[in-house]
C-alpha positions in Angstrom: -4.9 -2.2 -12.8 -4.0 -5.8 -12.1 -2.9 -6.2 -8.1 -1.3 -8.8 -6.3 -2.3 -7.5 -3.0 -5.2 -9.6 -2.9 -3.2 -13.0 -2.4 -5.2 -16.2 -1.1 -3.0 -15.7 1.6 -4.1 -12.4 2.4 -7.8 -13.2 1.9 -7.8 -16.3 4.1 -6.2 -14.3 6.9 -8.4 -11.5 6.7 -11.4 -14.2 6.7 -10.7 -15.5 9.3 -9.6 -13.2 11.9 -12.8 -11.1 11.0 -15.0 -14.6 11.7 -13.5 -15.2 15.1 -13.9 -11.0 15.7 -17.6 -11.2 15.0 -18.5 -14.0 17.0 -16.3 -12.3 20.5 -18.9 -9.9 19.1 -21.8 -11.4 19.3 -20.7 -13.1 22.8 -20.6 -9.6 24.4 -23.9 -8.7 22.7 -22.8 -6.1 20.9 -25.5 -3.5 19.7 -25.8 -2.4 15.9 -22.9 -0.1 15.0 -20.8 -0.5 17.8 -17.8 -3.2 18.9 -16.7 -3.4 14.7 -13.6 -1.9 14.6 -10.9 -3.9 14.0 -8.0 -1.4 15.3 -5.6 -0.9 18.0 -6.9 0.1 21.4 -5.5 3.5 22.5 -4.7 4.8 26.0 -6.5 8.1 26.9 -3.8 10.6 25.6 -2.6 12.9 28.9 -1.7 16.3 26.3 -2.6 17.9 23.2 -5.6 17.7 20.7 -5.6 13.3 20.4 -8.0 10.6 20.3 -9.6 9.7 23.1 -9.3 6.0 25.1 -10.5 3.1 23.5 -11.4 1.8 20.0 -14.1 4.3 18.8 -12.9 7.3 19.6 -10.1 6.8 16.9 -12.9 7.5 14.6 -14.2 10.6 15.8 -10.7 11.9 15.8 -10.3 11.2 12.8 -13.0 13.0 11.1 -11.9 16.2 12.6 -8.7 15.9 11.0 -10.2 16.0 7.0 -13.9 17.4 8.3 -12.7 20.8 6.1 -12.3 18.8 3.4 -16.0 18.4 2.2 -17.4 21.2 0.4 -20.8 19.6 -0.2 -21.8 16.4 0.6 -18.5 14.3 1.7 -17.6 11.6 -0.9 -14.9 9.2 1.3 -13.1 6.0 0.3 -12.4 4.0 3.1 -9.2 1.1 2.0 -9.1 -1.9 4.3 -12.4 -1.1 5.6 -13.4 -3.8 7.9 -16.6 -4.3 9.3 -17.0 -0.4 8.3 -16.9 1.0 11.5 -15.3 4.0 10.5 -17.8 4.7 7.2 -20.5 3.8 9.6 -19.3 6.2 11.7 -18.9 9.0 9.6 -21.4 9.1 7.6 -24.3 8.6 10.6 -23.3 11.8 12.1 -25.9 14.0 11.1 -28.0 14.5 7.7 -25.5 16.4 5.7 -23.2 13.0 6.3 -25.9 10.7 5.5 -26.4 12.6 1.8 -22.5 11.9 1.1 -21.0 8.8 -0.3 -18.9 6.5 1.4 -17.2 3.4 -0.5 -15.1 0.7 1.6 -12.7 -1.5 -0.2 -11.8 -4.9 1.9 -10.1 -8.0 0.9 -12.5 -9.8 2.9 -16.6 -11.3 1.3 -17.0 -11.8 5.1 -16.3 -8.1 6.0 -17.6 -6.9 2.9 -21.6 -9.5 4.1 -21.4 -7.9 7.4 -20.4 -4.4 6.8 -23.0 -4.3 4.4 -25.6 -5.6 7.0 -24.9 -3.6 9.5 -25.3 -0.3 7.2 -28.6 -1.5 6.0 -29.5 -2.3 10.5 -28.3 1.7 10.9 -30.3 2.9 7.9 -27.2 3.7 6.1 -27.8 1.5 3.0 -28.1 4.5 1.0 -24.9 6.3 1.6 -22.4 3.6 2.2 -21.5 0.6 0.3 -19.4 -2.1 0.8 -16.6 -3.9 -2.1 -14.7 -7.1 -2.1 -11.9 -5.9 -4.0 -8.7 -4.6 -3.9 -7.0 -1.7 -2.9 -4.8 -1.5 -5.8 -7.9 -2.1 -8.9 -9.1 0.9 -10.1 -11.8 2.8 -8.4 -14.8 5.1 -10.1 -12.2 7.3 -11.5 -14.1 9.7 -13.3 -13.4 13.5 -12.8 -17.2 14.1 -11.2 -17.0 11.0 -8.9 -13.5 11.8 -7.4 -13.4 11.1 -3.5 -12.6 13.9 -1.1 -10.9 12.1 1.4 -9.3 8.4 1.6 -8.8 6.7 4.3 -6.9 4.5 5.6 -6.2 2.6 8.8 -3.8 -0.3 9.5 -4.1 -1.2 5.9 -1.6 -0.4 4.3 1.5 -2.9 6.1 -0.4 -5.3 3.7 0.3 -3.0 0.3 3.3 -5.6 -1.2 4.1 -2.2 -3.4 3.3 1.0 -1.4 4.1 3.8 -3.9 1.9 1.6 -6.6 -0.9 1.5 -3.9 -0.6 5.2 -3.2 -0.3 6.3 -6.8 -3.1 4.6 -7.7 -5.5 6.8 -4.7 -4.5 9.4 -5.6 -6.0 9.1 -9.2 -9.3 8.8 -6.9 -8.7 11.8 -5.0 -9.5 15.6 -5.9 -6.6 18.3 -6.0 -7.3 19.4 -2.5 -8.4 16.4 -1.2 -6.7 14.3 1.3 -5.4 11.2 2.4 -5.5 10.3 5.9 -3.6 7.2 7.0 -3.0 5.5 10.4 -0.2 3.0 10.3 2.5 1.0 12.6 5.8 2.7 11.3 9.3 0.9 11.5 11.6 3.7 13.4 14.6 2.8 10.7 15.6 0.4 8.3 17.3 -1.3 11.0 14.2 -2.8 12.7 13.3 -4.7 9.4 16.2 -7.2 10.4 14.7 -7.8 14.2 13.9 -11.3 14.7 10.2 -9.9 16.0 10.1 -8.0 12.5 10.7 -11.1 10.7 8.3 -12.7 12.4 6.1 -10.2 12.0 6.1 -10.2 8.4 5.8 -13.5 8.2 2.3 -14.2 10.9 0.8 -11.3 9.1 1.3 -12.2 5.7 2.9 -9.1 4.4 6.3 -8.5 2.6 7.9 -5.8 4.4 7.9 -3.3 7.5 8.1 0.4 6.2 9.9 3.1 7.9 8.2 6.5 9.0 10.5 7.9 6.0 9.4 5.4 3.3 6.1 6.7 4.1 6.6 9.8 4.0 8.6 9.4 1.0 5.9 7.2 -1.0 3.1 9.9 -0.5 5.2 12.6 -2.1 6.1 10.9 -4.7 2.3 9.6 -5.3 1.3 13.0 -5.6 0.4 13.8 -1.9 1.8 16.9 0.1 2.3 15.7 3.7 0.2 18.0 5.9 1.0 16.5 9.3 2.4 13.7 11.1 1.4 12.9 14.1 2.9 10.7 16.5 0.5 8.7 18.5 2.5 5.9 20.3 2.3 6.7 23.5 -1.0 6.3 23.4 -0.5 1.8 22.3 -1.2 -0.5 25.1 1.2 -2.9 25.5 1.1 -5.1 28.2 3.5 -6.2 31.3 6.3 -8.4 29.5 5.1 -11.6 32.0 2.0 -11.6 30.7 3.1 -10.9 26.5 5.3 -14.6 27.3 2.6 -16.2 28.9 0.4 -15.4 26.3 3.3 -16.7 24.1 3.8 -19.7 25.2 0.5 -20.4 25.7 -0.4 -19.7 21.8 2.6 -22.0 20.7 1.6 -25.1 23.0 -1.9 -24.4 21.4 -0.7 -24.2 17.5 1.0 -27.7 18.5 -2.4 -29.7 19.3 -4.8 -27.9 17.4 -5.8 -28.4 13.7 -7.9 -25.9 13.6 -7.8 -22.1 13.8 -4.0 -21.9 13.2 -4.4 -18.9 11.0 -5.9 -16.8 13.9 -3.2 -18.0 16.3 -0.5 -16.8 14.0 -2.3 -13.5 13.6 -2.3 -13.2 17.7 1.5 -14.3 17.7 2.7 -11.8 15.0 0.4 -9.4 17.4 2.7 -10.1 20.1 5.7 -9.9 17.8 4.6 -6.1 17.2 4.0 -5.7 21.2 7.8 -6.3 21.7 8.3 -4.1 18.5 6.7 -1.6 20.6 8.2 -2.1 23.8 11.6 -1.9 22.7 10.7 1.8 21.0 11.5 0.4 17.3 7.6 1.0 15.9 6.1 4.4 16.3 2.1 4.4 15.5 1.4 7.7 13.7 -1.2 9.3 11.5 -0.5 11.2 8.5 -2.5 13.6 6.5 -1.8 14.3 3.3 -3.2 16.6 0.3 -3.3 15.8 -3.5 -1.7 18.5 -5.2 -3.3 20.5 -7.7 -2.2 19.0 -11.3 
């Protein structure tokens, strides 16, 4: 199926905010498998069964919610899958994950070179592999080679066509297999027309802000039977407004005299365009799972 998800545009951005990641990386010294996810960080959640503080623990969590999913050896498609921090993650948790067969889809050759490395650093070569490609081109769709579980997170703002995108998962997931999906969610249609959701759109190269409903509504009518929904906002850091327009201002006045790096600086601005999303309680974070239906 021909996309046009994977725009230049797209690819460029992706590019380069995953070369400025990878070298904060390296400054911090980062060991093998750790410091790649490319996700917000979460506050430590004060009730209920949620993800824990920090980046990581976002992928642990996660796995619990599709771990009784896998009847044998789990077979996982990961869209928008970064440096492959949550694949990495998965599969190297013990030796019935390393058996499975974990596939991550990114828009990004530089994601996709050091994903790839960092599997092979882990000894995870064998089960995981890494694809430039897009999320909306088909995917090993045969009937023995259908994925378990697809996952997805902060991926799918950039799908310019969500129900297409959706639709075509679920012709890679088994009936009874799931979808799980973490995503920034517009509270109502209204928040499309916010000045910060403009802008928004606009720094992050993406052609619309979905609502919580239009999610909902997409994976039904993709095939998927919503499972739960779980709200996991209070859980975003945002910080103090002084420092968000400091941070601002300081970003502008640096866009002005610099010729280089303006991509990642818009990327960091339409960041803080989503911070005062957040602050003014029009963007809810939330995961959904979701189950194929039988056909």
């Amino acid at each position: 199926m021909a996309s046009s998800t994977r725009t230049p545009r797209v690819d460029k951005l992706y590019d380069s905010l995953s070369r400025y990641q990878w070298w904060q990386r390296w400054l911090r010294r980062a060991r093998s498998g750790t410091g790649l996810e490319m996700h917000k960080r979460l506050l430590d959640a004060s009730i209920g069964d949620l993800p824990g503080a920090g980046r990581a623990e976002l992928n642990r969590w996660l796995w619990t919610l599709v771990a009784d999913r896998f009847e044998t050896a789990p077979r996982v498609l990961d869209i928008g899958c970064g440096f492959g921090a949550t694949l990495l993650a998965w599969a190297g948790r013990d030796d019935a994950t390393r058996a499975g067969t974990f596939v991550g889809l990114t828009l990004s050759g530089y994601q996709t070179q050091r994903a790839t490395g960092e599997a092979k650093r882990l000894g995870l070569h064998g089960a995981c592999t890494f694809k430039t490609q897009s999320f909306d081109d088909a995917v090993d769709g045969s009937a023995e080679r259908l994925f378990d579980v697809v996952v997805s997170v902060e991926t799918l703002f950039h799908a310019p066509d969500l129900l297409r995108t959706l639709s075509g998962l679920a012709a890679t997931v088994r009936p009874g297999g799931a979808i799980v999906l973490v995503e920034d969610m517009a509270v109502d249609v209204g928040v499309k027309e916010e000045t910060a959701a403009r802008t928004l759109r606009d720094r992050w190269a993406t052609t619309d802000l979905r609502t919580i409903d239009e999610y909902r509504g997409a994976l039904s009518d993709a095939g998927f039977d919503l499972e739960r929904d779980i709200d996991l906002t209070a859980q975003v850091d945002l910080p103090a407004r002084a420092s968000r327009d400091r941070r601002e201002r300081r970003l502008h006045r640096l866009r002005r005299f610099t010729p280089v790096g303006r991509r990642v600086i818009d990327a960091f601005l339409g960041g803080i365009a989503m911070e005062r999303l957040y602050s003014a309680g029009l963007l809810s974070y939330r995961a959904m799972v979701a189950t194929r239906r039988h056909l």
